[in-house]
N, C-alpha and C positions, 0 to 999 in steps of 0.2 A: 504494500500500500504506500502512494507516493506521501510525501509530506504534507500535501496542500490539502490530503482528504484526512487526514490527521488529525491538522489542525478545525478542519469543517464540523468532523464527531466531536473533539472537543470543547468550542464554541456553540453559542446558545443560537444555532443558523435554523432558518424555517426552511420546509420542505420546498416551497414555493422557490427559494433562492436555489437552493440543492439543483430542482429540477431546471431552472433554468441554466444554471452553471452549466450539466453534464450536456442540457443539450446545445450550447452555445462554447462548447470547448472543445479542444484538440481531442480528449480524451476519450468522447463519445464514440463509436463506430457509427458506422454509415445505418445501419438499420436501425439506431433510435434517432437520429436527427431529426429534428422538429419543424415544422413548415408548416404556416397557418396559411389554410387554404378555404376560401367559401366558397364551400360546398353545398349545392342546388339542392332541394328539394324535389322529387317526382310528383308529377301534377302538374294543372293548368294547363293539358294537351299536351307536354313532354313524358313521354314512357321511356326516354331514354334506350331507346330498342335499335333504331335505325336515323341517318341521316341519307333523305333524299337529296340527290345531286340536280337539282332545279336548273335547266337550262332561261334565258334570260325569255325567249319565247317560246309561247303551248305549241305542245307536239303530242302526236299519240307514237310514237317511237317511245318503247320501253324505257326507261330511266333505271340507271348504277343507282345502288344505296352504298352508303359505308356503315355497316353493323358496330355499335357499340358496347354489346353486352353489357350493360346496364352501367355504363362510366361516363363521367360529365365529359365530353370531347375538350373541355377547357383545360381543367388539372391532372386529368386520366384517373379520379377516386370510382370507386365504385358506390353508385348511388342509390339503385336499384336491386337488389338480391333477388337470383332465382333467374337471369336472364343472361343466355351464352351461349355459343354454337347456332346449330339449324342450318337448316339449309338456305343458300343465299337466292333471294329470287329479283326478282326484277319489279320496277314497280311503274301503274301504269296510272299516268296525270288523269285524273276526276276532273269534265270541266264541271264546274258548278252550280254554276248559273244556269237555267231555263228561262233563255231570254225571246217573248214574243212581242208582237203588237198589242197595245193595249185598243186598238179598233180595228174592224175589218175582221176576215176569216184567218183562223190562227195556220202558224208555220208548220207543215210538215215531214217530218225524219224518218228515215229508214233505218231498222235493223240490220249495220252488216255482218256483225259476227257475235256472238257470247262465248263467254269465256272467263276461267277464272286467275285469280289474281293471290300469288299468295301473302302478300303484304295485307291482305285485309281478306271477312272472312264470309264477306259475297260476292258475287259474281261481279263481272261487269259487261258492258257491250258497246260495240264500236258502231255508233250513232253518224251517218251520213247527211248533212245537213247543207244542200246547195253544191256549192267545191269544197267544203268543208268537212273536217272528220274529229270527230272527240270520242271521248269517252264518257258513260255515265252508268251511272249501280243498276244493273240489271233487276226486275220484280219478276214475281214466283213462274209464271208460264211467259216471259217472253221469248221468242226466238226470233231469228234470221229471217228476214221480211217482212217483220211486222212496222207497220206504221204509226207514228206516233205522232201527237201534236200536241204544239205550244201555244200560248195565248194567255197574254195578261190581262183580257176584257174581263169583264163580272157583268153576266147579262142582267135583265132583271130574272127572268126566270132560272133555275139553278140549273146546268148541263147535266147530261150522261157521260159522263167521263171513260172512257176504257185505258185497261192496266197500261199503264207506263205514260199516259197524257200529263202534261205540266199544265195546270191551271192554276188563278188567285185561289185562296181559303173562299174567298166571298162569292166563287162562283161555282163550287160544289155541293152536295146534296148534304145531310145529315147522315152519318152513319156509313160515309165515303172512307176506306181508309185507306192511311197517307204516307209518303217517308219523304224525306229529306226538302225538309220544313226551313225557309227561311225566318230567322230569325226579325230582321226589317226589311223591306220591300229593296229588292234587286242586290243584296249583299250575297245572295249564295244560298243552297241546302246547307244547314248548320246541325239541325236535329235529325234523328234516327236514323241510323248508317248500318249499322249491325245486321246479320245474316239474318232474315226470317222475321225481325222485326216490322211491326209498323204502328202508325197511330190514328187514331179515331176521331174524326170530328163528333163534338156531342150536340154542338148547339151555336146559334149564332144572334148574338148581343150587341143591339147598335149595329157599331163600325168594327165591332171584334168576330172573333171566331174562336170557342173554345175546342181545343184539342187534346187527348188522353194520350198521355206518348205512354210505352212499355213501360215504364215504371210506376206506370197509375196515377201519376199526378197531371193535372190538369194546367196546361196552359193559353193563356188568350193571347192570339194573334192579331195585328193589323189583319182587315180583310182582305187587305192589297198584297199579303205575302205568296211566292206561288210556292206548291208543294206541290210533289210527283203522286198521282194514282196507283193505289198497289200493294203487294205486299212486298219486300224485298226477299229476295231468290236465296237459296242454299236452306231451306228452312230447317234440316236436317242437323244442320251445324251445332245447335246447342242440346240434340239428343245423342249423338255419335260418341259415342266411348272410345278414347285415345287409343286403346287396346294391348298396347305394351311401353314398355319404358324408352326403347329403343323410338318408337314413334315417338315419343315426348319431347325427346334430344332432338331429332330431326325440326321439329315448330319452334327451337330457340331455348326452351326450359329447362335449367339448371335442376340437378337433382335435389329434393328438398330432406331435411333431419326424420323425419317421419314421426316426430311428437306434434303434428298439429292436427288432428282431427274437424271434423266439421261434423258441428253439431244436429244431430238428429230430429230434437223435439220429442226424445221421448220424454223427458218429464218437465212439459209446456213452456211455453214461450210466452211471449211479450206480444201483443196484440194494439200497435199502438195507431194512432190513427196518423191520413194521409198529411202531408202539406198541404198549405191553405194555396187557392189558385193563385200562378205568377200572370202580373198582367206586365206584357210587354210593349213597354210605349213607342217613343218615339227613341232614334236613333239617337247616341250623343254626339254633338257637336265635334266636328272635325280641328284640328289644333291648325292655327294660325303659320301658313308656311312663312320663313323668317326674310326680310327684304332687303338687301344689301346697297347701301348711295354708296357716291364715288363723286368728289368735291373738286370738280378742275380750278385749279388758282393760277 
């Protein structure tokens, strides 16, 4: 033992000093050296799973990801547990938006191909639209040649909508169900993306539109928002048992301790009631782009 630790046990030194000493000195080895790093949280849309390589313009040419297994691509900490390996796949740009006329007869698309995608866990189909081609989430029976139409109108009378049509909330029926729900009018499908999922209109109030998305909670839309007809495709998805371990590995997942069990309900649960309804307003205000003078003297 050198001198200097010597004298450290002897001395009335707090731990606090101790620790900073060993890690802030010659004497430490490389694997307790200390580096304070802020490190992310998982959430907010980051799963920390993959980074898509976003070209500057929409393509339906497959897109590279760079797989992370659950580490901040910043500091390389692992921030996610349970997320590593799998098979690498290619991932195919979602255009978003179901952009139509808000008067006149609405736009319409062809079916050219379906197909699945395994970065996500529905299908999708390559949607021909004039010279134009995109992609967008497949619903439960669509196939190749089917037609499909857009249209922002809201007639007075409510439409018949067929699976895969993009129409406003305000110009479908009651009891129409829906996925990929704008959140405010022309930002994009925001809500329900998930295999086999969709949501339910119940009712429409005023200038809203109440909607039951999968998790039973109710939310009021602008009637202006458009949402897809349908149910989305792969319905099978959240019944299909992984089947071995080996398949597990292959979708990305880390072997887990095996002390966490999920619990049954045999002896009762918690029966608690829903969320009160979210009503969604208006958009918020966009931030002020900054304006740069330049003073000739």
């Amino acid at each position: 033992m050198s001198i200097f630790f010597r004298a450290l046990l002897i001395t009335d030194v707090s731990s606090n000093q101790l620790l900073k000493y060993v890690c802030n000195s010659a004497y430490s080895s490389v694997r307790f050296k200390c580096r304070d790093v802020n490190v992310p949280k998982p959430g907010g849309g980051r799963s920390f799973r993959r980074i898509v390589n976003f070209p500057e313009k929409y393509t339906v040419k497959p897109l590279s990801v760079t797989n992370l297994a659950g580490r901040d691509p910043v500091s390389g900490r692992v921030v996610a547990k349970g997320i590593g390996g799998g098979i690498k796949h290619k991932y195919h740009w979602i255009d978003w938006i179901r952009d139509g006329p808000k008067e006149g007869p609405p736009i319409l698309e062809e079916v050219i191909e379906v197909l699945s995608d395994g970065c996500r866990t529905a299908d999708v189909a390559l949607v021909a639209v004039g010279k134009k081609l995109k992609y967008i989430l497949a619903t439960e029976n669509m196939k190749p040649g089917d037609i499909l139409k857009t249209s922002r109108y809201i007639p007075r009378i409510p439409v018949r909508a067929n699976e895969g049509d993009a129409y406003p909330l305000g110009a479908l029926q009651i009891g129409t169900k829906v996925h990929c729900i704008e959140k405010y009018e022309g930002t994009g499908g925001l809500y329900v993306h998930a295999a086999g999922t969709y949501g339910t209109i119940l009712r429409h109030v005023g200038t809203n539109v109440i909607v039951q998305l999968p998790s039973k909670q109710e939310f009021s839309f602008p009637q202006e928002c458009v949402a897809t007809v349908g149910r989305l495709s792969n319905i099978l998805h959240g019944s299909t048992p992984i089947g071995s371990a080996q398949k597990n590995r292959e979708l990305g997942n880390r072997p887990r301790s095996g002390l966490w069990q999920r619990k049954t309900g045999r002896h009762g649960r918690k029966i608690r009631p829903l969320p009160p309804l979210r009503v969604l307003g208006s958009p918020p205000p966009k931030p002020l782009s900054p304006i740069s003078l330049t003073l000739d003297i």
